[in-house]
PDB file of N, CA, C and O in Angstrom:
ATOM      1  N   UNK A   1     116.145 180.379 148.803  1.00  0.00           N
ATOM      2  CA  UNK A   1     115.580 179.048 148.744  1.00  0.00           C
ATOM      3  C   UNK A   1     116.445 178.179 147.821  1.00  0.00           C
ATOM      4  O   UNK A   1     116.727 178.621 146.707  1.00  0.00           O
ATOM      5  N   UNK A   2     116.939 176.823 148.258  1.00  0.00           N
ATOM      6  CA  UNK A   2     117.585 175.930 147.496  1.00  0.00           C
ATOM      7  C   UNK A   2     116.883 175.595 146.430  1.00  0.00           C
ATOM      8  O   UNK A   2     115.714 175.450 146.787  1.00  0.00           O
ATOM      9  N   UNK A   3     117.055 175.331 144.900  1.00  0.00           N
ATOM     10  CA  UNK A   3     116.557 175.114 144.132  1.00  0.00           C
ATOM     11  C   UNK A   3     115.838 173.525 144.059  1.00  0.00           C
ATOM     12  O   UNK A   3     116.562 172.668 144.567  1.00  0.00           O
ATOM     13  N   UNK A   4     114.806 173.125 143.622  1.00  0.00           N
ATOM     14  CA  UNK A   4     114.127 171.389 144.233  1.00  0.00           C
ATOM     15  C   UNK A   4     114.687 170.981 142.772  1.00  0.00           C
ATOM     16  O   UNK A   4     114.639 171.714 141.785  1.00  0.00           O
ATOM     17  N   UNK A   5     115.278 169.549 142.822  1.00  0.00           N
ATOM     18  CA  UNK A   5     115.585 168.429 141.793  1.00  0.00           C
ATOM     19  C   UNK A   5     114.251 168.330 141.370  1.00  0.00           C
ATOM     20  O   UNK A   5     113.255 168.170 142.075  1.00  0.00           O
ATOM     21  N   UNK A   6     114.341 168.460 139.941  1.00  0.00           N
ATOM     22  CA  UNK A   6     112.671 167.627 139.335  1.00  0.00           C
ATOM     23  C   UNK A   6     113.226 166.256 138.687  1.00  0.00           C
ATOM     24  O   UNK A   6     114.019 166.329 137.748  1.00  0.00           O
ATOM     25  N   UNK A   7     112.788 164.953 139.212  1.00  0.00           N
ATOM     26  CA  UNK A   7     113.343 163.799 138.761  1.00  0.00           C
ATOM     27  C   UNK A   7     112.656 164.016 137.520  1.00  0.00           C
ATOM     28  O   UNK A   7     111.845 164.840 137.098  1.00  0.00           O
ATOM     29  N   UNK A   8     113.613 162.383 136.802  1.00  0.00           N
ATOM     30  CA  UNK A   8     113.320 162.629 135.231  1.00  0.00           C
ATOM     31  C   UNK A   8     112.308 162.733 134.560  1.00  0.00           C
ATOM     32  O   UNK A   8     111.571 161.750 134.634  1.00  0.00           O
ATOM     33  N   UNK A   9     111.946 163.602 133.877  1.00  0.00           N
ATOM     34  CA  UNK A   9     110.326 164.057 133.140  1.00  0.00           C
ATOM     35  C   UNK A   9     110.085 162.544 132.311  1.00  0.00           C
ATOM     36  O   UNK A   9     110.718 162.344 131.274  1.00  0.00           O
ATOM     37  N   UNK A  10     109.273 161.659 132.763  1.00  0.00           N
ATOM     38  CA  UNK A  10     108.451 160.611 131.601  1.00  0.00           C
ATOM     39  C   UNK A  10     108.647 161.069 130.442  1.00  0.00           C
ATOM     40  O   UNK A  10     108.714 162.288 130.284  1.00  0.00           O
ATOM     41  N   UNK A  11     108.756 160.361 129.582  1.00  0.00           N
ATOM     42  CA  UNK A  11     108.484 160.585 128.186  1.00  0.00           C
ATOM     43  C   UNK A  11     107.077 160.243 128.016  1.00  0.00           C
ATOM     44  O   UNK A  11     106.911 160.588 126.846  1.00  0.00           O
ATOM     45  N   UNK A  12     106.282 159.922 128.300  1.00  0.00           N
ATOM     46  CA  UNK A  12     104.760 160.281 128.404  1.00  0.00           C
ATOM     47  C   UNK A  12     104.292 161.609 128.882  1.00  0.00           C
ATOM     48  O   UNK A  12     103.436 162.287 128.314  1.00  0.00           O
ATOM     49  N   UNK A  13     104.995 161.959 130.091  1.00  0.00           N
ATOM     50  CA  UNK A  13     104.766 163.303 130.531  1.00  0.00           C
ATOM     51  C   UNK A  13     104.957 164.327 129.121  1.00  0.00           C
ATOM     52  O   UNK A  13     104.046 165.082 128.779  1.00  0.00           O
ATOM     53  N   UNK A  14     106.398 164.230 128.288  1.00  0.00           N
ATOM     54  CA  UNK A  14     106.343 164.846 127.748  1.00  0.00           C
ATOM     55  C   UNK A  14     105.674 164.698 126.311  1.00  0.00           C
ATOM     56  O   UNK A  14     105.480 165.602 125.498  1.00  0.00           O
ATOM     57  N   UNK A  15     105.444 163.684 126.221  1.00  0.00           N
ATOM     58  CA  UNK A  15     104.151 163.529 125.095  1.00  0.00           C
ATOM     59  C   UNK A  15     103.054 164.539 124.996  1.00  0.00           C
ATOM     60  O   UNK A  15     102.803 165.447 124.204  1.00  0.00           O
ATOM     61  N   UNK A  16     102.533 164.105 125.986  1.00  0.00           N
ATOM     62  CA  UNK A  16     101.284 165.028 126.734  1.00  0.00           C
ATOM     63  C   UNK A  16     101.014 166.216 126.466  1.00  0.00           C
ATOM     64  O   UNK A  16     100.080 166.757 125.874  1.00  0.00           O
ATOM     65  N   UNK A  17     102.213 166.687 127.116  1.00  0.00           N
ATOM     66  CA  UNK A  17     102.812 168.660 127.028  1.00  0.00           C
ATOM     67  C   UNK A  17     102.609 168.987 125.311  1.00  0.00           C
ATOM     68  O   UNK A  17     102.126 170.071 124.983  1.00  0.00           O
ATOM     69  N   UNK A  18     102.907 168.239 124.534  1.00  0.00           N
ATOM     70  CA  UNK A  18     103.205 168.339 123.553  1.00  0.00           C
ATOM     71  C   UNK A  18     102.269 168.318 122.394  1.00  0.00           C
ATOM     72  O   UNK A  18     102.312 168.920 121.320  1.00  0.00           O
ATOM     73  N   UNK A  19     101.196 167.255 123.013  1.00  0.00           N
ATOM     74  CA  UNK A  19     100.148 167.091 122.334  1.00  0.00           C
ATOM     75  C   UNK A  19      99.550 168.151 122.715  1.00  0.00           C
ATOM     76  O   UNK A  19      99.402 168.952 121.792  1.00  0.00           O
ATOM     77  N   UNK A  20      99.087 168.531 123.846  1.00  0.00           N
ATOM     78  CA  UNK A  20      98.221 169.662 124.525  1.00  0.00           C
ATOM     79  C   UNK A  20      98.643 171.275 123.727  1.00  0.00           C
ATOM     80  O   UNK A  20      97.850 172.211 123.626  1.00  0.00           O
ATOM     81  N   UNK A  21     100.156 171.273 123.198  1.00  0.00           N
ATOM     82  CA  UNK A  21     100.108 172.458 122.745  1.00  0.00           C
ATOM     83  C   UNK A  21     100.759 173.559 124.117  1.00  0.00           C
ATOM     84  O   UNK A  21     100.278 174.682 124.266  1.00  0.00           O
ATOM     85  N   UNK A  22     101.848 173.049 124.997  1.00  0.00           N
ATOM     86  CA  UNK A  22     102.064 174.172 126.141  1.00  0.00           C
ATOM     87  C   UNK A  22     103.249 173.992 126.501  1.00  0.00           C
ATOM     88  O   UNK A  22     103.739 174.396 127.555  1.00  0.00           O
ATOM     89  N   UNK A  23     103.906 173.245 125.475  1.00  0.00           N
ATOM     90  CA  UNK A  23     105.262 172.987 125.479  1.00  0.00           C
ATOM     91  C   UNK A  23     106.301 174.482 126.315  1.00  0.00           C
ATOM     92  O   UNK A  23     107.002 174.417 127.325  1.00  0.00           O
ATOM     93  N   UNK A  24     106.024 175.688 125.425  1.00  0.00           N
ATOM     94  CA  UNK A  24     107.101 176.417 126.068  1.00  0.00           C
ATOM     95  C   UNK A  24     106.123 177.253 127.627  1.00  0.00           C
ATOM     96  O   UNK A  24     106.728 177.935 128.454  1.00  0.00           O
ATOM     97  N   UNK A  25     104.646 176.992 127.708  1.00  0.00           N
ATOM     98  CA  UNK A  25     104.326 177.569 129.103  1.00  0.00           C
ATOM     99  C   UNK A  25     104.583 176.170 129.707  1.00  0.00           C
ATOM    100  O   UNK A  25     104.931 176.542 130.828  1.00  0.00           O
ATOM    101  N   UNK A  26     104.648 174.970 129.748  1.00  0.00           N
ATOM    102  CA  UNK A  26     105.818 173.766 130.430  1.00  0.00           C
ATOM    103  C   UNK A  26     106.938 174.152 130.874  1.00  0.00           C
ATOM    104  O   UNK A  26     107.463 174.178 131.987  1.00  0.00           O
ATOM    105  N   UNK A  27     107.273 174.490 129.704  1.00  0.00           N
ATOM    106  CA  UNK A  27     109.284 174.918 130.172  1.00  0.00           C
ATOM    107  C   UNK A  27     109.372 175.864 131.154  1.00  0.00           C
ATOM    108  O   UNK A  27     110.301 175.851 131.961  1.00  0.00           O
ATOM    109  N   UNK A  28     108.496 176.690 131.173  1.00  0.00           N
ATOM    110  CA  UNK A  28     108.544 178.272 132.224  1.00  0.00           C
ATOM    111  C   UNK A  28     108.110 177.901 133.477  1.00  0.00           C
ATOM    112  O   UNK A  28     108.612 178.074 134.588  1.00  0.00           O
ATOM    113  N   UNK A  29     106.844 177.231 133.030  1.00  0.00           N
ATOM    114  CA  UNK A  29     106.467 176.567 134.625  1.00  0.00           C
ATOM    115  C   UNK A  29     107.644 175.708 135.496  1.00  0.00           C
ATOM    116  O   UNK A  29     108.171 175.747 136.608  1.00  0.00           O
ATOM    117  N   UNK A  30     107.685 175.180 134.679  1.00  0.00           N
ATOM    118  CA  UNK A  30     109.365 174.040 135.063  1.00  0.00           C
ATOM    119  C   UNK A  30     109.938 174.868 135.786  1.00  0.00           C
ATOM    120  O   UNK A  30     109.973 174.713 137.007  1.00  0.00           O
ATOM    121  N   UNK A  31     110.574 176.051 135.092  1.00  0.00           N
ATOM    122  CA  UNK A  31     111.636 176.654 135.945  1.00  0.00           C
ATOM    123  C   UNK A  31     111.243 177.573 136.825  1.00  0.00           C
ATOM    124  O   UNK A  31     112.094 178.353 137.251  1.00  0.00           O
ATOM    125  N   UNK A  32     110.180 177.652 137.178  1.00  0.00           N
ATOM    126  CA  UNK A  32     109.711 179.006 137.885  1.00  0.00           C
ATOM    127  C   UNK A  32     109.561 177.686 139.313  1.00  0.00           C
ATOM    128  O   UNK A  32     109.958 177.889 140.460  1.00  0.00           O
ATOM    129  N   UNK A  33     108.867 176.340 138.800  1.00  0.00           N
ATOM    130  CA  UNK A  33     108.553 175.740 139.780  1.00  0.00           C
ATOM    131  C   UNK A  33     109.868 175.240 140.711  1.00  0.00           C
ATOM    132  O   UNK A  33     109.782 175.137 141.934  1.00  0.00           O
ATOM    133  N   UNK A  34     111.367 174.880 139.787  1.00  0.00           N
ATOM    134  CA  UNK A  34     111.767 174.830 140.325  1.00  0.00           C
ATOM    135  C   UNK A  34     113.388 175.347 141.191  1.00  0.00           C
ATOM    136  O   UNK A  34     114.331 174.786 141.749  1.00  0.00           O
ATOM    137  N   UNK A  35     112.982 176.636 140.885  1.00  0.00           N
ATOM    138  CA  UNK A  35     113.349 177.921 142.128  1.00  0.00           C
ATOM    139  C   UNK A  35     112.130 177.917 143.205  1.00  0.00           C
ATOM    140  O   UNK A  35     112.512 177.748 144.363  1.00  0.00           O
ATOM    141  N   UNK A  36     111.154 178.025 143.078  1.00  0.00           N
ATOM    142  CA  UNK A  36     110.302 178.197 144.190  1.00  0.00           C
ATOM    143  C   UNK A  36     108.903 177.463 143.540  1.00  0.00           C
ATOM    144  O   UNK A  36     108.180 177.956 142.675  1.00  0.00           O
ATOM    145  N   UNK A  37     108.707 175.942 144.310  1.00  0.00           N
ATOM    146  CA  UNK A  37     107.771 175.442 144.048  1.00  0.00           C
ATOM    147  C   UNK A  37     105.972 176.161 144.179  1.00  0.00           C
ATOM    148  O   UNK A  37     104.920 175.976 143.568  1.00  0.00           O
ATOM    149  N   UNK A  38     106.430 177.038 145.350  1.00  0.00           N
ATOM    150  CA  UNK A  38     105.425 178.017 145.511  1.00  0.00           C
ATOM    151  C   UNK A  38     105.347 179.488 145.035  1.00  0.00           C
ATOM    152  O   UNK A  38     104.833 180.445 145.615  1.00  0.00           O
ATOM    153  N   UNK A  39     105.926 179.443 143.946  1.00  0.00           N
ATOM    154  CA  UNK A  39     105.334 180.723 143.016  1.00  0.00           C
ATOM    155  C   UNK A  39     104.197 180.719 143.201  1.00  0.00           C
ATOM    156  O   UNK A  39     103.455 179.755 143.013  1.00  0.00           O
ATOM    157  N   UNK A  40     103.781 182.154 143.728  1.00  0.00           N
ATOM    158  CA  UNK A  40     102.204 182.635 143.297  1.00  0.00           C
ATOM    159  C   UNK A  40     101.455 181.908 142.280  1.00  0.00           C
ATOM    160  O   UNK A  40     100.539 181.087 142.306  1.00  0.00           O
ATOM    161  N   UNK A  41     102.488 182.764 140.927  1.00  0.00           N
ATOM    162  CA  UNK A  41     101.655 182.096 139.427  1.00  0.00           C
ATOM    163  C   UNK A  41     101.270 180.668 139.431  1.00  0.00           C
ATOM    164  O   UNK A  41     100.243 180.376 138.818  1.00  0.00           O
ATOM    165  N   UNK A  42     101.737 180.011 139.849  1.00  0.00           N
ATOM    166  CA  UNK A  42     101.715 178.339 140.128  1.00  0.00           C
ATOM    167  C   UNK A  42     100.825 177.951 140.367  1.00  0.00           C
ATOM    168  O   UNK A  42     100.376 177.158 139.538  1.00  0.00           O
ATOM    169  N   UNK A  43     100.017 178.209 141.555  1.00  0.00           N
ATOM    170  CA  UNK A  43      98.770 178.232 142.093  1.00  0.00           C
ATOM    171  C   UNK A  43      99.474 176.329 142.494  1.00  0.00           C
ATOM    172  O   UNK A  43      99.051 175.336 141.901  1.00  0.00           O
ATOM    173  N   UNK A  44     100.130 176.305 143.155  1.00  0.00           N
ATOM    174  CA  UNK A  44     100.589 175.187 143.678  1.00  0.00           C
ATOM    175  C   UNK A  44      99.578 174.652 145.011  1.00  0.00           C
ATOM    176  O   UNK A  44      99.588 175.333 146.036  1.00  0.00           O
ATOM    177  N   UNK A  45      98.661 173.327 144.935  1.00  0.00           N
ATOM    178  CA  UNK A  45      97.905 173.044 145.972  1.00  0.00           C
ATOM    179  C   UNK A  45      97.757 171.550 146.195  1.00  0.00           C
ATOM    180  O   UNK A  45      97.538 170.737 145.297  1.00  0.00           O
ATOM    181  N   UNK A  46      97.910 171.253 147.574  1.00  0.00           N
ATOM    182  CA  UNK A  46      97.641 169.624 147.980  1.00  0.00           C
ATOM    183  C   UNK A  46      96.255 169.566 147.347  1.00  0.00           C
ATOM    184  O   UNK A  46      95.333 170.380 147.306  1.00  0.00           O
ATOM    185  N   UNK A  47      96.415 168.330 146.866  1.00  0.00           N
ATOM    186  CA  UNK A  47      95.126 167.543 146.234  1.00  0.00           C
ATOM    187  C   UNK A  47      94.506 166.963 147.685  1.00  0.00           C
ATOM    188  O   UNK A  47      95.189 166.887 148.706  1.00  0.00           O
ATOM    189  N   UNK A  48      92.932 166.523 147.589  1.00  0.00           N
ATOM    190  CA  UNK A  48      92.480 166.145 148.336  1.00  0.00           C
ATOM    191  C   UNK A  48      92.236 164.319 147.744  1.00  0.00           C
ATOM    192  O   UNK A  48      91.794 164.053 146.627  1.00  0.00           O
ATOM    193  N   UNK A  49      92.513 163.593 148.457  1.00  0.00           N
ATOM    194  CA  UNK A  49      92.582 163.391 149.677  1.00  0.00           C
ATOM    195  C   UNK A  49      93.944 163.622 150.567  1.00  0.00           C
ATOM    196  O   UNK A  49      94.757 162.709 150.424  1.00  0.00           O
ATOM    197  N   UNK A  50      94.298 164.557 151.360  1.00  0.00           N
ATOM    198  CA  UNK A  50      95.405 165.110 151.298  1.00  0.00           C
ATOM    199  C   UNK A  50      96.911 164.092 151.860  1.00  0.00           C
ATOM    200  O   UNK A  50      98.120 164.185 151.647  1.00  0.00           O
ATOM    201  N   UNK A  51      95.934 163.027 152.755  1.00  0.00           N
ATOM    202  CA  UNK A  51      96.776 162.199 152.996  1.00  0.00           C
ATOM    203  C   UNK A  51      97.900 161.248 151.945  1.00  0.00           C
ATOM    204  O   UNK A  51      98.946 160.678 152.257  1.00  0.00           O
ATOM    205  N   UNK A  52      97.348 161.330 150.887  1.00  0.00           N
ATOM    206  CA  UNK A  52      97.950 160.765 149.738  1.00  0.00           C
ATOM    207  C   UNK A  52      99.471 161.518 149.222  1.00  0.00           C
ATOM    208  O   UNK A  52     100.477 160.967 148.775  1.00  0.00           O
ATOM    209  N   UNK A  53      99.225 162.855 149.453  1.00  0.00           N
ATOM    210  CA  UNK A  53      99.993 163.552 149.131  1.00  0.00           C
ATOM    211  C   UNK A  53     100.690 164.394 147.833  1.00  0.00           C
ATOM    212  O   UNK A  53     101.749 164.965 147.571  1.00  0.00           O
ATOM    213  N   UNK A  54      99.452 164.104 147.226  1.00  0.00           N
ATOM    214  CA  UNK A  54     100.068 164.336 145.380  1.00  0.00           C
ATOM    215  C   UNK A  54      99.650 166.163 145.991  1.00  0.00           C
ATOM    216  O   UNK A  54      98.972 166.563 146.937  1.00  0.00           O
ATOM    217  N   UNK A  55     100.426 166.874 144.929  1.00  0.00           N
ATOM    218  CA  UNK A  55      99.909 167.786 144.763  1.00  0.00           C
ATOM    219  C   UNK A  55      99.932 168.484 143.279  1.00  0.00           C
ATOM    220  O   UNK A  55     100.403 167.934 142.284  1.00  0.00           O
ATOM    221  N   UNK A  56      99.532 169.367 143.294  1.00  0.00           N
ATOM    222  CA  UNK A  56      99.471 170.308 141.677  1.00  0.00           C
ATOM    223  C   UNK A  56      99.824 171.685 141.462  1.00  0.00           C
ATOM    224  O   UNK A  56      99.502 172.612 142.206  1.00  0.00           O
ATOM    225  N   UNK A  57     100.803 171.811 139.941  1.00  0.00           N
ATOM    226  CA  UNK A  57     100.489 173.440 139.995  1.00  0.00           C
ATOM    227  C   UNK A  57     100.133 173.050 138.676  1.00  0.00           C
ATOM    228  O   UNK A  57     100.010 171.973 138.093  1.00  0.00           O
ATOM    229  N   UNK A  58      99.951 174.750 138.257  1.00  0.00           N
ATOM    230  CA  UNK A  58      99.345 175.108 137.083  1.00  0.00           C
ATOM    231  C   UNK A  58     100.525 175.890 135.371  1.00  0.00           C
ATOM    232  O   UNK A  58     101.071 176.985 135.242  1.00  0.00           O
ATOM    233  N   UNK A  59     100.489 175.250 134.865  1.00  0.00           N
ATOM    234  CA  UNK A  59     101.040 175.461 133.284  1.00  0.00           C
ATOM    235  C   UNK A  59     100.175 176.725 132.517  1.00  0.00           C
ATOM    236  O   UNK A  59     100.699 177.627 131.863  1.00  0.00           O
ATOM    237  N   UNK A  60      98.839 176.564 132.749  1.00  0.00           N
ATOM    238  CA  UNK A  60      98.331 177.300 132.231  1.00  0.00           C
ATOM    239  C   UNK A  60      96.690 177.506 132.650  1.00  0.00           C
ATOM    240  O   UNK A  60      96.407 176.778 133.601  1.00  0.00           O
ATOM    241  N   UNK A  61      95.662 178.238 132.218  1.00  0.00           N
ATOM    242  CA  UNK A  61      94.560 178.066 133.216  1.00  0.00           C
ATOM    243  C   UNK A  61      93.420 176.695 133.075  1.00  0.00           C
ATOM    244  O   UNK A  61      92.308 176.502 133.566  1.00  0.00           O
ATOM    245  N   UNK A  62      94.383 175.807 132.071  1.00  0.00           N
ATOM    246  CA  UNK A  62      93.685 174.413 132.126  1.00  0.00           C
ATOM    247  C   UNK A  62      94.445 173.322 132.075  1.00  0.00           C
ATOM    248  O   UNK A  62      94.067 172.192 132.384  1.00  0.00           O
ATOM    249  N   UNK A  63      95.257 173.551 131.784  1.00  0.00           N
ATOM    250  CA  UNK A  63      96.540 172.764 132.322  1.00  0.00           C
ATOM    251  C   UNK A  63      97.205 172.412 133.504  1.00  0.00           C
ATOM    252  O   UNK A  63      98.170 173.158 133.668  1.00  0.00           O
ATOM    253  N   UNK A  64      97.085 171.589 134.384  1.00  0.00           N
ATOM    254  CA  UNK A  64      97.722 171.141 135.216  1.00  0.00           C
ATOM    255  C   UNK A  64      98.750 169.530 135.634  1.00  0.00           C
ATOM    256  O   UNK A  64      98.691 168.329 135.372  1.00  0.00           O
ATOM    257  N   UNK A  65      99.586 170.424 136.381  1.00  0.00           N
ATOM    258  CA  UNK A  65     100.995 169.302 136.412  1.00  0.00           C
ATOM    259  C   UNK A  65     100.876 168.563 137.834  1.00  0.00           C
ATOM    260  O   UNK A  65     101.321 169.235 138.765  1.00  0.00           O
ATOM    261  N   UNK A  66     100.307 167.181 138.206  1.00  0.00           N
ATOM    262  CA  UNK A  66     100.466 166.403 139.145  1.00  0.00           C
ATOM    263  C   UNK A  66     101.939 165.741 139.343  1.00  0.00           C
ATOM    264  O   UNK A  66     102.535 164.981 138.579  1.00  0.00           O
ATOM    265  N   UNK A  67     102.494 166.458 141.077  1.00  0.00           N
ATOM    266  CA  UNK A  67     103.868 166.015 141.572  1.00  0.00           C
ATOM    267  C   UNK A  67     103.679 165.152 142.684  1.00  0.00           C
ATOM    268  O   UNK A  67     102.568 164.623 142.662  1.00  0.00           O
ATOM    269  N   UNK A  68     104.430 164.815 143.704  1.00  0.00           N
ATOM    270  CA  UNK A  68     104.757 164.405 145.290  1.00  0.00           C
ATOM    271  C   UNK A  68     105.828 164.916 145.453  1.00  0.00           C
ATOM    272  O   UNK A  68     106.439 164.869 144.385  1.00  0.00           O
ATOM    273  N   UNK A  69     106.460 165.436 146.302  1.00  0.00           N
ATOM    274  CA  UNK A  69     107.635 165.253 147.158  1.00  0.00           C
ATOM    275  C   UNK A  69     108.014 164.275 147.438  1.00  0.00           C
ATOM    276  O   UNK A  69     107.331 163.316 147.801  1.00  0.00           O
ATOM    277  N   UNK A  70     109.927 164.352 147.253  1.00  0.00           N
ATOM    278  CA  UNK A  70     110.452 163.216 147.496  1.00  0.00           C
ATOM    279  C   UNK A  70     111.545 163.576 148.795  1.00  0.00           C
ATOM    280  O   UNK A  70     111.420 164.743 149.168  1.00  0.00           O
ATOM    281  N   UNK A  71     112.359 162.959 149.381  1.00  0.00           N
ATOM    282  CA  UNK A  71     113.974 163.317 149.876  1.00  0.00           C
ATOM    283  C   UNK A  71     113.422 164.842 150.746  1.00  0.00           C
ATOM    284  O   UNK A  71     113.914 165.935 150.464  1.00  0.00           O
ATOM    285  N   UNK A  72     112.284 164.661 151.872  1.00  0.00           N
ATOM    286  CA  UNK A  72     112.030 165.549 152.212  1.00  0.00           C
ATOM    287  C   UNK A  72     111.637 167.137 151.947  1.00  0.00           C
ATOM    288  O   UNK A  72     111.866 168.159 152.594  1.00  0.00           O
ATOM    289  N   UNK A  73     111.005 166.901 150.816  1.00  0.00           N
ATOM    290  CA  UNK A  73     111.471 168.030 149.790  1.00  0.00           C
ATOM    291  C   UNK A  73     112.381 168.787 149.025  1.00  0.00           C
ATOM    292  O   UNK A  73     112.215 169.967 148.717  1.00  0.00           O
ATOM    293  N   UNK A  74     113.431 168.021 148.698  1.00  0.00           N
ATOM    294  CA  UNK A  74     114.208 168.388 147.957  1.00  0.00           C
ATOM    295  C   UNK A  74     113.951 167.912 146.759  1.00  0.00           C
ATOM    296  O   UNK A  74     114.463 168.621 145.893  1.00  0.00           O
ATOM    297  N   UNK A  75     113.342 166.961 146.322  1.00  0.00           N
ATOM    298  CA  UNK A  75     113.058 166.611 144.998  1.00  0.00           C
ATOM    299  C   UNK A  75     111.456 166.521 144.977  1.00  0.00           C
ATOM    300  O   UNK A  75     110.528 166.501 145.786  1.00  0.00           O
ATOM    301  N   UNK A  76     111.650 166.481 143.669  1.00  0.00           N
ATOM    302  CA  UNK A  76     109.877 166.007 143.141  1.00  0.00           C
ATOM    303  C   UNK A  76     110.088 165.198 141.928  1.00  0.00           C
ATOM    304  O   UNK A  76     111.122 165.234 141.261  1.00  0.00           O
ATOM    305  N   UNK A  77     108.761 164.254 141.599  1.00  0.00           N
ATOM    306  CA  UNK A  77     108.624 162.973 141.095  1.00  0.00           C
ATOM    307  C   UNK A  77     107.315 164.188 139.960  1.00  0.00           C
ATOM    308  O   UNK A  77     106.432 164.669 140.670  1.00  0.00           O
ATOM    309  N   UNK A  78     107.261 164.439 139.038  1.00  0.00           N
ATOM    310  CA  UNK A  78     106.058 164.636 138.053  1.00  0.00           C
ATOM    311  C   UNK A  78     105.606 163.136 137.886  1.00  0.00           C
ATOM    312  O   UNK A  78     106.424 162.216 137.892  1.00  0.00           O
ATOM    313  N   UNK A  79     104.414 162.972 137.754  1.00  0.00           N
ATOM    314  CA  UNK A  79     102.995 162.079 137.580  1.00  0.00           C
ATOM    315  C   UNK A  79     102.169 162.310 136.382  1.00  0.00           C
ATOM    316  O   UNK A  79     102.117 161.298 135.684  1.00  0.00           O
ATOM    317  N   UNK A  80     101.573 163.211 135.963  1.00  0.00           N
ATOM    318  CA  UNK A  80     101.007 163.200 135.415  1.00  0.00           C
ATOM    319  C   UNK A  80     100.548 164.854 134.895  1.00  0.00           C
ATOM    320  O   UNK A  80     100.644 165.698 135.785  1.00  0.00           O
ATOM    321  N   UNK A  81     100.225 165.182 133.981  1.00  0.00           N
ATOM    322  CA  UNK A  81      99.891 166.313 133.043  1.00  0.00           C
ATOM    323  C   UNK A  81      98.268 166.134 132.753  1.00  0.00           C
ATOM    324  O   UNK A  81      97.844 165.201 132.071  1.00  0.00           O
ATOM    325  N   UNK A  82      97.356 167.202 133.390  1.00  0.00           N
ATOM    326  CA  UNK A  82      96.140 166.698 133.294  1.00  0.00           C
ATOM    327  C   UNK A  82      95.363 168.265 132.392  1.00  0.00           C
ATOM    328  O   UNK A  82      95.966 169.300 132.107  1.00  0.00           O
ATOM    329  N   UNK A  83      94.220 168.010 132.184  1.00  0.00           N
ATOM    330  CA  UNK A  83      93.239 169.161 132.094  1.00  0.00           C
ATOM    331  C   UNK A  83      92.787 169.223 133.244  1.00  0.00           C
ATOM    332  O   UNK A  83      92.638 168.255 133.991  1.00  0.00           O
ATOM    333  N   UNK A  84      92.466 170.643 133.552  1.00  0.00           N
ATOM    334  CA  UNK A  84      92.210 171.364 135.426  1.00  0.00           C
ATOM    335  C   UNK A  84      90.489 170.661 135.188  1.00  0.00           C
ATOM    336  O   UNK A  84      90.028 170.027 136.138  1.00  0.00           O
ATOM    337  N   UNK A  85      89.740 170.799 134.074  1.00  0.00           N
ATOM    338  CA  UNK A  85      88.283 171.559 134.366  1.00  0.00           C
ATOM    339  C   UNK A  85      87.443 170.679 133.596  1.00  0.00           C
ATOM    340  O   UNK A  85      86.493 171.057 132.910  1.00  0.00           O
ATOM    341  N   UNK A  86      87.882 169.331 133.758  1.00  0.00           N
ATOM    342  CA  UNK A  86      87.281 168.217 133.221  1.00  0.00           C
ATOM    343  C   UNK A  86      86.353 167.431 134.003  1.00  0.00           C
ATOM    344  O   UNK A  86      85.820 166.436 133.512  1.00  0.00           O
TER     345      UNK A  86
END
């Protein structure tokens, strides 16, 4: 599998990570996500409403990273760094 471009991380994005405390399970997710956006561990899933197209994986089991696909899937756009279970 070709490795996916992650366009440039926000500096809000990385605020976030930072405040939350998941800085280095960030970094791992990062790279695990991007060799294979669909790692198992990832738990990578279209958000509903699916037409929109955002989707999510997981940093940690409350942590989650909102993307889209860009360039047909070769890249991804990060959005936003959320809590899963809010």
């Amino acid at each position: 599998m070709i490795p996916i471009v992650i366009l440039d991380v926000h500096s809000r994005i990385t605020a976030k990570v930072h405040r939350l405390g998941v800085k280095k399970k960030f970094d791992k997710a990062l790279k695990l996500f991007s060799n294979n956006p669909f790692h198992p561990s990832l738990n990578t899933e279209l958000l509903a409403p699916k037409t929109m197209g955002i989707w999510s994986f997981r940093v940690d089991r409350k942590v989650r990273v909102l993307f889209f696909f860009r360039n047909d899937r070769k890249a991804v756009e990060l959005l936003n760094v959320t809590i899963h279970y809010r």
